[in-house]
C-alpha positions as CSV (number, residue, x, y, z in Angstrom):
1,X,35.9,47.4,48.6
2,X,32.6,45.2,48.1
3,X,33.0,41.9,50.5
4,X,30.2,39.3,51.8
5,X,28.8,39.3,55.2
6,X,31.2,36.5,56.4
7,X,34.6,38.5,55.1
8,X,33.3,41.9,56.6
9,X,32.8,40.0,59.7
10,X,36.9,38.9,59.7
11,X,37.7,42.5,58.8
12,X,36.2,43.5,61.8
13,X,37.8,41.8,64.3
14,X,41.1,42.9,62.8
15,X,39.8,46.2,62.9
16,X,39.3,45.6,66.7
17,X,42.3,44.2,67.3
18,X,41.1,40.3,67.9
19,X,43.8,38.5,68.0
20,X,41.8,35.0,69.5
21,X,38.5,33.7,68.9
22,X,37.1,30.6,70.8
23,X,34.4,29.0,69.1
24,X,32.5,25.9,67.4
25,X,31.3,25.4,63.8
26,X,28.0,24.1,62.7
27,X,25.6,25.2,59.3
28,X,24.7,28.4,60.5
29,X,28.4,30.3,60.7
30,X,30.2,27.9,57.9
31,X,30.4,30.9,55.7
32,X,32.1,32.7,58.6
33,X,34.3,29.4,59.2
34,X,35.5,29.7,55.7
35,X,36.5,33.2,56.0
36,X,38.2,32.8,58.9
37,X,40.1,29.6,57.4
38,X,41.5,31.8,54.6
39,X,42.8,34.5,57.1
40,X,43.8,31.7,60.0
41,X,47.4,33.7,60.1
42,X,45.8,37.2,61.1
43,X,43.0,35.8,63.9
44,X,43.7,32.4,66.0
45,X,40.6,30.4,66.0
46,X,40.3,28.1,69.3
47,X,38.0,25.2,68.9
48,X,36.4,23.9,72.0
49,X,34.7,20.8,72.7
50,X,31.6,22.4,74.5
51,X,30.2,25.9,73.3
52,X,30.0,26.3,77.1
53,X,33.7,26.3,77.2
54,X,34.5,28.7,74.8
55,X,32.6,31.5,76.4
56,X,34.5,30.5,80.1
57,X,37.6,30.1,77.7
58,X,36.7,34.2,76.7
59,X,36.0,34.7,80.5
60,X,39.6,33.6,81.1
61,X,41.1,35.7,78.6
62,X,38.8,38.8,79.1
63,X,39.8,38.2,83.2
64,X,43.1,38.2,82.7
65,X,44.2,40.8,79.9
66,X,41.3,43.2,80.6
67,X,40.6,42.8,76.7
68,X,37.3,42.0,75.7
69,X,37.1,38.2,75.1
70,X,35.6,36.9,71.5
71,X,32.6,33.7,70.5
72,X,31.5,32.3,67.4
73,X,29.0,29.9,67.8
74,X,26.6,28.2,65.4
75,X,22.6,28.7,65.9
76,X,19.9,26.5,67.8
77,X,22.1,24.2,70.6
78,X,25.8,25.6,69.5
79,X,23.5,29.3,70.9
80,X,21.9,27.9,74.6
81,X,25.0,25.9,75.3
82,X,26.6,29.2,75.6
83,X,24.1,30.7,77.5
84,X,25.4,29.8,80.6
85,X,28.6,31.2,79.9
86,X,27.0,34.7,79.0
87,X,25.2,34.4,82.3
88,X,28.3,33.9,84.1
89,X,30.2,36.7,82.1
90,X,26.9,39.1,82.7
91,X,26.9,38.4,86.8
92,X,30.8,38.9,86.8
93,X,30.7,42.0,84.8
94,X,33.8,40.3,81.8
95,X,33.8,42.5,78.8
96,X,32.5,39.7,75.7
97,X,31.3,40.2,72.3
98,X,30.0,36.9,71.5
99,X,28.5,35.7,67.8
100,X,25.7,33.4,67.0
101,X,24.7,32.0,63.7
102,X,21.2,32.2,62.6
103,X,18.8,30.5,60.0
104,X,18.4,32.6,57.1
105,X,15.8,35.7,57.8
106,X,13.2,34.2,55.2
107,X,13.1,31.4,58.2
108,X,13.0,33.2,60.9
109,X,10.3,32.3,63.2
110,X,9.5,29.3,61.2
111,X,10.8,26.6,63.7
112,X,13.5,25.8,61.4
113,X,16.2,23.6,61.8
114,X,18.5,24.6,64.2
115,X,16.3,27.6,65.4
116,X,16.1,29.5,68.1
117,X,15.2,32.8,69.3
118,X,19.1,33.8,71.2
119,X,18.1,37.6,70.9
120,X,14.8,36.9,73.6
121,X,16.7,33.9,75.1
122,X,20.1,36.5,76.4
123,X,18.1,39.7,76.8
124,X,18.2,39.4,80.4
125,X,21.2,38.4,80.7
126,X,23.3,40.5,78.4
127,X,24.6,44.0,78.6
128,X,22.9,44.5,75.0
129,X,21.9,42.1,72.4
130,X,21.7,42.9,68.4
131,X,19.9,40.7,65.4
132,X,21.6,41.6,62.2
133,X,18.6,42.0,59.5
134,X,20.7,44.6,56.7
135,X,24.7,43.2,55.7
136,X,25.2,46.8,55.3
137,X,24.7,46.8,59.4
138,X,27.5,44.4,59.9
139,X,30.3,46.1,60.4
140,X,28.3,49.2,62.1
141,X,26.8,46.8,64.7
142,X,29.8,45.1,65.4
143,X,31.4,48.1,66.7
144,X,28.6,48.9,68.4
145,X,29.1,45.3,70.2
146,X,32.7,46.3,71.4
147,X,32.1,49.6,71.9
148,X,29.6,48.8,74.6
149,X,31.4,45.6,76.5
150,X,34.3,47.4,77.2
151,X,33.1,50.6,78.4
152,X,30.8,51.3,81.6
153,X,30.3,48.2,83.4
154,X,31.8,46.0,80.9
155,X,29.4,43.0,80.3
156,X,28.6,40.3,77.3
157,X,27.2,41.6,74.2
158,X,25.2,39.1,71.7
159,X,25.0,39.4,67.8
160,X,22.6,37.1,66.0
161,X,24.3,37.0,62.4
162,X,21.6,34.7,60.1
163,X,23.0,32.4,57.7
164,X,22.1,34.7,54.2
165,X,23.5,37.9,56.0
166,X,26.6,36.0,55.8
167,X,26.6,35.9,51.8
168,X,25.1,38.9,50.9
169,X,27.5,41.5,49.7
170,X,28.7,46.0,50.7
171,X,31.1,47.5,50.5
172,X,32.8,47.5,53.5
173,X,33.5,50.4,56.1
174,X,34.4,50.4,59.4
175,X,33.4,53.3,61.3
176,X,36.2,54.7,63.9
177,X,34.2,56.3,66.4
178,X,30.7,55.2,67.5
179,X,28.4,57.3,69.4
180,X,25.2,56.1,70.7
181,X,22.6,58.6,72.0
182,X,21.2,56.3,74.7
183,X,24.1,55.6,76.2
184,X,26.9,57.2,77.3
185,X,28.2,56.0,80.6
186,X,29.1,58.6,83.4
187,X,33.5,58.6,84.1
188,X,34.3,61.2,86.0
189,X,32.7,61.6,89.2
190,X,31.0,64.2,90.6
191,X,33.1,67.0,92.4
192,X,30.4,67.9,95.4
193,X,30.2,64.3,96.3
194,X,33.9,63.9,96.4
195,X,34.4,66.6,98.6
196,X,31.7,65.0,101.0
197,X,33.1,61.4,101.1
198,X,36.4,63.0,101.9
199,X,34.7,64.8,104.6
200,X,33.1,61.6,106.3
201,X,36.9,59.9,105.4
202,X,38.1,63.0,107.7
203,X,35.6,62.8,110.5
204,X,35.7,58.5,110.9
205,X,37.0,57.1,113.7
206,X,36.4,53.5,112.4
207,X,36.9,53.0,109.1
208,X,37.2,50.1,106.7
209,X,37.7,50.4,102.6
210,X,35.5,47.8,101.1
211,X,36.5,46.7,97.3
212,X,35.3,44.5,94.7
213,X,36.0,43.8,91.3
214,X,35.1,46.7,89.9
215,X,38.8,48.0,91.0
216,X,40.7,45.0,89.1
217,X,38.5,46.1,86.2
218,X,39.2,49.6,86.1
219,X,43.1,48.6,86.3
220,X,42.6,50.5,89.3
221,X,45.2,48.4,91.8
222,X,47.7,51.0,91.9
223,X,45.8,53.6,92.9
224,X,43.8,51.9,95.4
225,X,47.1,51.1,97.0
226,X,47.9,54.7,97.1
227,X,44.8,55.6,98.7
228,X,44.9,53.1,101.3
229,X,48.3,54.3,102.4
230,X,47.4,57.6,102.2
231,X,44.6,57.1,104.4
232,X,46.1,54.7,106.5
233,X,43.0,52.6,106.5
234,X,42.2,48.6,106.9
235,X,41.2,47.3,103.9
236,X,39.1,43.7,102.6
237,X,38.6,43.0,99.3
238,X,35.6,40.7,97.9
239,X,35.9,37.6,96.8
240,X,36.3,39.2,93.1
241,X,38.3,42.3,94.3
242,X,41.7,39.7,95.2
243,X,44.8,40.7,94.2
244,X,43.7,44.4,93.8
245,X,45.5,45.0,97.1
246,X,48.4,43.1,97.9
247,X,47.3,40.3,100.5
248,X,50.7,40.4,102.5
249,X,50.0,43.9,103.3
250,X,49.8,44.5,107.1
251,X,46.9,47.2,106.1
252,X,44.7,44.2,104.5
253,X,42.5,42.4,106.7
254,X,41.4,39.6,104.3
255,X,38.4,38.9,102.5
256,X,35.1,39.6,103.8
257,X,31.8,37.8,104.1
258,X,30.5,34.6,104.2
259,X,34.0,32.6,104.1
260,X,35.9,35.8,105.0
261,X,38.3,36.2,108.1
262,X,37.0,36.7,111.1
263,X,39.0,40.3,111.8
264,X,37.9,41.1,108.3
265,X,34.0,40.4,109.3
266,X,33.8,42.4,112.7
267,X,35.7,45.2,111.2
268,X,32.6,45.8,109.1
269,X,30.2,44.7,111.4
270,X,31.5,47.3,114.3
271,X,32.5,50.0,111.5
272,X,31.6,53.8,111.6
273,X,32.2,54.5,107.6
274,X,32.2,52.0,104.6
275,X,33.9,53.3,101.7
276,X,32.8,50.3,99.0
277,X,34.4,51.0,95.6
278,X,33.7,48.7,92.9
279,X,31.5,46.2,95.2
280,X,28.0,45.8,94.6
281,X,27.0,44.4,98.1
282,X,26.4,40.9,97.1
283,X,24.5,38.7,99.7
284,X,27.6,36.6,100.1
285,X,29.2,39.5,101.2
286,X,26.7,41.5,103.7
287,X,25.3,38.4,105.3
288,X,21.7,39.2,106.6
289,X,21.0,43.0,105.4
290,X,18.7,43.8,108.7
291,X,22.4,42.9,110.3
292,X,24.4,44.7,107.9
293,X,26.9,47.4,109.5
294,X,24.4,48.7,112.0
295,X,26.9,51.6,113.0
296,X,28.5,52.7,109.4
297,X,27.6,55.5,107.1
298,X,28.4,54.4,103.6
299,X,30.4,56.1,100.3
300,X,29.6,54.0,97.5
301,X,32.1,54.3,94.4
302,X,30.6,51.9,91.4
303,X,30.4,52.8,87.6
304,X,27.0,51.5,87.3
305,X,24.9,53.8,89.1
306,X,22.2,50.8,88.9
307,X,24.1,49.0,91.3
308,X,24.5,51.9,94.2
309,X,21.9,51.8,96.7
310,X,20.3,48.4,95.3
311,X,20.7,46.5,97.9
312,X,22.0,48.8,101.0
313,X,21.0,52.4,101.3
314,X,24.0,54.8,101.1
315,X,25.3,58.2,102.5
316,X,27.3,59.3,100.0
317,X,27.3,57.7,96.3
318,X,29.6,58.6,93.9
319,X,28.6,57.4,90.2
320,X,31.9,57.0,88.2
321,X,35.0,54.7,86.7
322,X,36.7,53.8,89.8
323,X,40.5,54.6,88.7
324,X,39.0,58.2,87.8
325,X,37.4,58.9,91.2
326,X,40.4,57.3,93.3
327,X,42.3,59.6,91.6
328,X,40.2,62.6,92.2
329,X,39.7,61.4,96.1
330,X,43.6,61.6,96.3
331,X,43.9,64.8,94.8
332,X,41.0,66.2,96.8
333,X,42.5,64.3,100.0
334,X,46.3,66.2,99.5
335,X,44.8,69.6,99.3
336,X,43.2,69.1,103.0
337,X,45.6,70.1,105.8
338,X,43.5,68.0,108.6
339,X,43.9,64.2,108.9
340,X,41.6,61.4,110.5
341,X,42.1,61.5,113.9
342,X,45.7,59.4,114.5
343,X,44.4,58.6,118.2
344,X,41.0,56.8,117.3
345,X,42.4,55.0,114.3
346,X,45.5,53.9,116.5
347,X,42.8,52.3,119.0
348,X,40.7,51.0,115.8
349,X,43.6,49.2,114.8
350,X,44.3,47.8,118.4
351,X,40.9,46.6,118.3
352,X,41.5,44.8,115.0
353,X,44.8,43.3,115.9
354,X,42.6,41.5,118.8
355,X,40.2,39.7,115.8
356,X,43.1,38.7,113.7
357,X,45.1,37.5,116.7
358,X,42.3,34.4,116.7
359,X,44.1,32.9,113.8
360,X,40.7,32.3,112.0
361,X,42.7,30.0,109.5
362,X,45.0,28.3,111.6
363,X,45.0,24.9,110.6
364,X,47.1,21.2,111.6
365,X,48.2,18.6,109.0
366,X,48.6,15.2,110.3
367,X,51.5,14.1,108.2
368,X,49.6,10.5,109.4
369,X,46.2,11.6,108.4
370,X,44.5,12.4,104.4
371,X,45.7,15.7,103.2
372,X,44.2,18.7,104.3
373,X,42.8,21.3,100.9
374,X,44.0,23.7,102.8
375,X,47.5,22.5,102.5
376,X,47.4,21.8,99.4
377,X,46.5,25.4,98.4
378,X,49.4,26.3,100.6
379,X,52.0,24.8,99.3
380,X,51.0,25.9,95.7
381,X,51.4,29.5,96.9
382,X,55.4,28.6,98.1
383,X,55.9,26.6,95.0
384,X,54.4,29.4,92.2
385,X,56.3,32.0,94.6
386,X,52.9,33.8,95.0
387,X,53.0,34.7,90.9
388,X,51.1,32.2,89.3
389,X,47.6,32.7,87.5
390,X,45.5,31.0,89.5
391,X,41.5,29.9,88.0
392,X,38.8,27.9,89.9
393,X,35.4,26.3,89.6
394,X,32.8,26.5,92.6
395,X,33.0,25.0,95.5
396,X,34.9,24.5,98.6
397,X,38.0,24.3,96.6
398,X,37.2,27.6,95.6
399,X,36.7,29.3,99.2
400,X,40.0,27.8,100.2
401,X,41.9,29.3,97.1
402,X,40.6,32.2,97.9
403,X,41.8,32.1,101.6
404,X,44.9,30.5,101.5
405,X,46.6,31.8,98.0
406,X,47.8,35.3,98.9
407,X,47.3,37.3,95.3
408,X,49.5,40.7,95.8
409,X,48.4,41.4,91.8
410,X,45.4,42.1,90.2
411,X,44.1,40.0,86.9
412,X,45.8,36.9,88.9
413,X,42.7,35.7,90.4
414,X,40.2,34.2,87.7
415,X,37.0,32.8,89.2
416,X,33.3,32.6,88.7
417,X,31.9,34.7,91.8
418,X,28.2,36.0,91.3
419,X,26.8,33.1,89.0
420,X,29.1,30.6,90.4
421,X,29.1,27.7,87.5
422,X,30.8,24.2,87.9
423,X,32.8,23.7,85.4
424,X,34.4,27.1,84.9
425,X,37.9,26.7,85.9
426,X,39.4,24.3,83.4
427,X,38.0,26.6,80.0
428,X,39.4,30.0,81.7
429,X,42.3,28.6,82.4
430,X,42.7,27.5,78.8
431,X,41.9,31.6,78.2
432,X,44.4,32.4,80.4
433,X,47.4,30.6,79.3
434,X,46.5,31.8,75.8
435,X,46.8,35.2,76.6
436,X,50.1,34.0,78.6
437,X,52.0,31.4,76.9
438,X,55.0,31.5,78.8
439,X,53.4,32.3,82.3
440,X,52.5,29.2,85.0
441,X,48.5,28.5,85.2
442,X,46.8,26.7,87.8
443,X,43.2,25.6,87.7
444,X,42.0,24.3,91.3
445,X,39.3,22.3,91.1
446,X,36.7,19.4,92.9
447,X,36.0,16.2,91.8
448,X,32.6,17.4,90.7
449,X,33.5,20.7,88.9
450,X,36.3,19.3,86.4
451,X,33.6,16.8,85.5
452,X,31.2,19.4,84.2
453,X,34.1,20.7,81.4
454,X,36.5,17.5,81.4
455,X,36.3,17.1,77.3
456,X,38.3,20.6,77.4
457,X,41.2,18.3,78.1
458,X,41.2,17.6,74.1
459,X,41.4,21.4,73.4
460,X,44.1,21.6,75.6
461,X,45.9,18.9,73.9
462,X,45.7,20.7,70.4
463,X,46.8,23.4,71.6
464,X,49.7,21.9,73.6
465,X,48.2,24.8,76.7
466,X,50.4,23.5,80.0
467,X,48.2,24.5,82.3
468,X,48.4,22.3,85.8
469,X,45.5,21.0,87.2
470,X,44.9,20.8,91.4
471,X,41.7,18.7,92.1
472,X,40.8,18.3,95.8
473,X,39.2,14.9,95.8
474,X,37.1,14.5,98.6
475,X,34.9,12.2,96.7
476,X,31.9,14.7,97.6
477,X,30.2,17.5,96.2
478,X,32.2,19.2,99.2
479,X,30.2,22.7,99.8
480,X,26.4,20.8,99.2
481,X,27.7,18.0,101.7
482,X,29.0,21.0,103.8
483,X,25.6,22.7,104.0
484,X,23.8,19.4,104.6
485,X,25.7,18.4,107.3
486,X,25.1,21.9,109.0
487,X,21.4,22.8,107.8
488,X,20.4,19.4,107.0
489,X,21.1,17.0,109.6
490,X,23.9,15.4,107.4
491,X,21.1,13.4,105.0
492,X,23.8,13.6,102.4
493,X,21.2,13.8,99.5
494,X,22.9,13.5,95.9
495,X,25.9,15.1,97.3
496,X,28.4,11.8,96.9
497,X,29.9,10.9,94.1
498,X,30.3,7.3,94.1
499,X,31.4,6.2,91.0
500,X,34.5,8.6,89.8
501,X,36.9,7.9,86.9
502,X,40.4,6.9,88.0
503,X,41.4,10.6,86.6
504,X,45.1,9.5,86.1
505,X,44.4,6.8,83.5
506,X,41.7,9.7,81.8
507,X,44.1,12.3,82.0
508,X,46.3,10.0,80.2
509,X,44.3,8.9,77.6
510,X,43.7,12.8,76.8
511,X,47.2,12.6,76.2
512,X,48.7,14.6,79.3
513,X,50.4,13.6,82.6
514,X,48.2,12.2,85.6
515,X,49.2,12.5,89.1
516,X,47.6,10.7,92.2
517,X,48.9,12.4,95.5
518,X,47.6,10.7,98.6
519,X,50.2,11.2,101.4
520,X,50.7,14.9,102.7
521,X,54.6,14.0,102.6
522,X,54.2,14.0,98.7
523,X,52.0,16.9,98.8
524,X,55.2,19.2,97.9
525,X,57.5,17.2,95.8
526,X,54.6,16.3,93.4
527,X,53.8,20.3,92.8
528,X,57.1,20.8,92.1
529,X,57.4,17.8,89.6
530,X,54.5,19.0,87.8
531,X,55.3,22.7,87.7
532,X,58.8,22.2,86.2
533,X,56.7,20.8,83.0
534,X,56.9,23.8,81.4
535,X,55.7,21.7,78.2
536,X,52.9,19.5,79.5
537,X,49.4,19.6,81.3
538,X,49.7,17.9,84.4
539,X,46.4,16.7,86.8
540,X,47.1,16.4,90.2
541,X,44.4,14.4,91.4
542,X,44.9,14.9,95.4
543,X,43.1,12.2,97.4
544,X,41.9,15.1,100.2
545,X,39.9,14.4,104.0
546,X,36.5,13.4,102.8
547,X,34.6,15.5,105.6
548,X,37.2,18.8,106.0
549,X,35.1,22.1,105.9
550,X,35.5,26.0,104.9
551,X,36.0,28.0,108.4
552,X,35.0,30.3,109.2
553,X,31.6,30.7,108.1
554,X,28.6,32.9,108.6
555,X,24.8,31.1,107.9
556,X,22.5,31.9,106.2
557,X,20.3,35.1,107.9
558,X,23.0,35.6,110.6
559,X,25.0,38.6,110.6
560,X,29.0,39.2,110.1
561,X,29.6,39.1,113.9
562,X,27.2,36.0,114.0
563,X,30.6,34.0,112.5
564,X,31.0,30.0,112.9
565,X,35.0,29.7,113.9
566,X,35.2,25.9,113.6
């Protein structure tokens, strides 16, 4: 069957199973627009206000279904607005395939209009990049493009389609299988290095298990669980790695670094063995690395073996998909007759029952005084029942989502952690709620963040999305002010925001339901008003303590028993 560049292109994706696409049109990718208009019934297009959006919209729905997530975006501007996005995706590890139009090939490097070079703008920040030159590629290099963000570390994937490819005519086959000589990522681990990290799992007296997101991206949860009661261990998760533990599990200690809990921190810090699967050691999460577990030899589990010994040197690394080697460590594990010595873990648990018996995130709310985040974040836990999908920008808002909504799932926590972009939370959570229709999404957020992506308010409003907005108005870009009142002798430079909207009335001009909640008596009643709108967005615009900062907290160079309590 002989199609054009622009139908071969639709094929594909229903090839690949693409149900959504977010995107944006413009001159480069009309052809594709007009392909995709005649098969609107087989892939759902999402139009966004911002190109930026669409890609956190992708996030959202690659985040929370594990699918990779799918961009069209014209050439020239409708390409670097999404490069943040990409970025974001890339740091995060989110499986995307993401298209960009081009300017026919006989302009190419001409400084036509709407040009730009994506391929050499993305390359360092994309898992791979491809520019189609042949239509007879197409379809080839499209399942190249899935092939390789969904498997190994998943990551974003770029094809630059120009504008002629797009007419020109093949036929049209899509290949079934793809192999690609140069890569072929490593899934099973290694056998020796198994039976060592069980050994050192044998012999510890203080352990900790250390995870990340790599475990929620594996689909890995379950067995993690397994492992960890098998082993009878403490276990933190990052701030990625939420929800692949259950939270209200008396073996997890709470998330770890530079916002973590306190018992979670000097676990690490006083450790004899660090098992880290799926973490990649961030420097949010080790603090200063001259500090860094002075007393632990470290396993390192981690399907990139780019990413093990990068940053800390360790004892044992095992280079693998994480569901694959949890399985094989419990396998491994049940064959062994001897167990970790039940007397030294008993008095390693004492020890930690001391640290978490400081409370680290005890709080008081004044019912007289402004509302407390914290309670805020709270009593969205009780209301959702623990079970709601829960996105975020980046900020202080964020920290205290991640410290005061218990996530016992995986998938349920959508954030951006390693590239940490403003502006995130409102697009994902359109992603999310797309992938989950009937389920309840909540998108926390600052009065600075929602700014960066308010215009996705319009999407949501075509879309009739009822996702439920929390923003924590402190009337301050809350974590700059936080680090200027510590580090910079409170000269609150450009962190003040002095002029905001009266976010009801534009909430309400978008079409949707505003909410101002100033009194912590109404903090309650005015969740539950806005969660039983099944039908409707709803922004909660809560009027929060202006100076109110994330506890505990370790600065910058210090080390995890170096913690600031309050």
């Amino acid at each position: 069957m002989e199609l054009t560049g622009a139908e071969i292109f639709v094929e594909c994706l229903k090839e690949e199973g693409v149900e959504t696409i977010f995107g944006y049109p413009g001159g480069a990718v009309l052809f594709i627009y007009d392909a995709l208009y005649k098969q609107q019934d087989k892939v759902n297009h999402i139009l966004v206000r911002h190109e930026q959006a669409a890609v956190h919209a992708a996030e959202g729905y690659a985040k929370a279904t594990n699918r990779p997530g799918v961009v069209l975006v014209t050439s020239g501007p409708g390409a670097t607005n999404a490069v943040t996005g990409i970025a974001d995706a890339y740091m995060d590890s989110v499986p995307l395939v993401v298209f960009t139009g081009q300017v026919p090939r006989a302009l190419i490097g001409n400084d036509a209009f709407q040009e730009v070079d994506i391929v050499g703008i993305t390359r360092p920040c994309v898992k791979h990049n491809f520019l189609v030159t042949d239509v007879k590629d197409l379809a080839t290099t499209i399942k190249k493009a899935f092939f390789i963000a969904s498997t190994g570390r998943p990551g974003p994937v770029l094809v630059d389609i120009p504008k002629d490819i797009t007419t020109a005519r093949c036929e049209f086959h899509y290949p079934q299988e793809i192999t690609l000589r140069s890569y072929n990522p490593t899934v099973k681990g290694n056998k020796r290095q198994i039976r060592r990290a069980v050994d050192l799992m044998l012999e510890a007296k203080r352990p900790v298990l250390y995870t990340g997101g790599g475990v929620v991206l594996s689909g890995a949860a379950h067995e993690l669980t397994e492992l960890t009661r098998e082993l009878g261990f403490p276990i933190t998760n990052t701030l990625m790695g939420l929800g692949a533990y259950p939270s209200m599990d008396k073996q997890f200690i709470g998330m770890l670094g530079m916002h973590g809990t306190y018992e979670a921190n000097h676990s690490m810090h006083d450790s004899d063995l660090i098992i880290a699967i799926g973490a990649r050691f961030d420097d949010r999460v080790t603090g200063n690395i001259e500090k860094f577990c002075p007393y632990a030899k470290i396993i390192h589990i981690d399907i990139d073996p780019a990413s093990i010994s990068k940053n800390v040197k360790v004892d044992v690394p095992i280079v693998g998909d994480v569901k694959n080697v949890i399985v094989d460590l419990l396998e491994e594990l049940r064959t062994r007759a001897e167990r970790t010595d039940p007397a030294a873990l008993a008095t390693w648990w004492k020890q930690i029952e001391e640290w978490r018996s400081v409370d680290c995130m005890k709080y008081t709310q004044d019912p007289q005084k402004a509302i407390r985040a914290q309670y805020v974040i709270e009593k969205l836990w009780e209301v959702t029942g623990g079970d709601a999908y829960i996105t975020s920008d980046v900020g202080q808002h964020q920290m205290w989502a991640a410290q005061y909504y218990k996530f016992n799932k995986p998938n349920r926590w959508i954030n951006s952690g390693g590239l940490g972009t403003m502006g995130f939370g409102l697009p994902a959570a359109m992603g999310v709620q797309l992938a989950f229709p009937e389920e309840t999404v909540a998108c926390i957020t600052g009065d600075g963040s929602i700014q960066m992506c308010i215009q996705e308010l319009a999407t949501c409003l075509q879309y009739r999305l009822p996702v439920k907005i929390i923003c924590l108005n402190n009337g301050y870009l809350g974590m700059v002010r936080q680090w200027q009142e510590f580090f910079y002798q409170k000269r609150y430079a450009m962190s003040y925001m002095d002029s905001l909207p009266d976010f009801v009335k534009l909430t309400e001009a978008y079409g949707h339901v505003g909410m101002r909640i100033e009194n912590p008596a109404d903090v309650e009643g005015a969740l539950k008003e806005a969660m039983a709108m099944k039908d409707r967005l709803v922004f909660m615009d809560f009027v929060t303590e202006q100076e109110n900062n994330v506890f505990p907290m370790v600065p910058a160079g210090a080390g995890h028993n170096e913690m600031i309590l309050v």
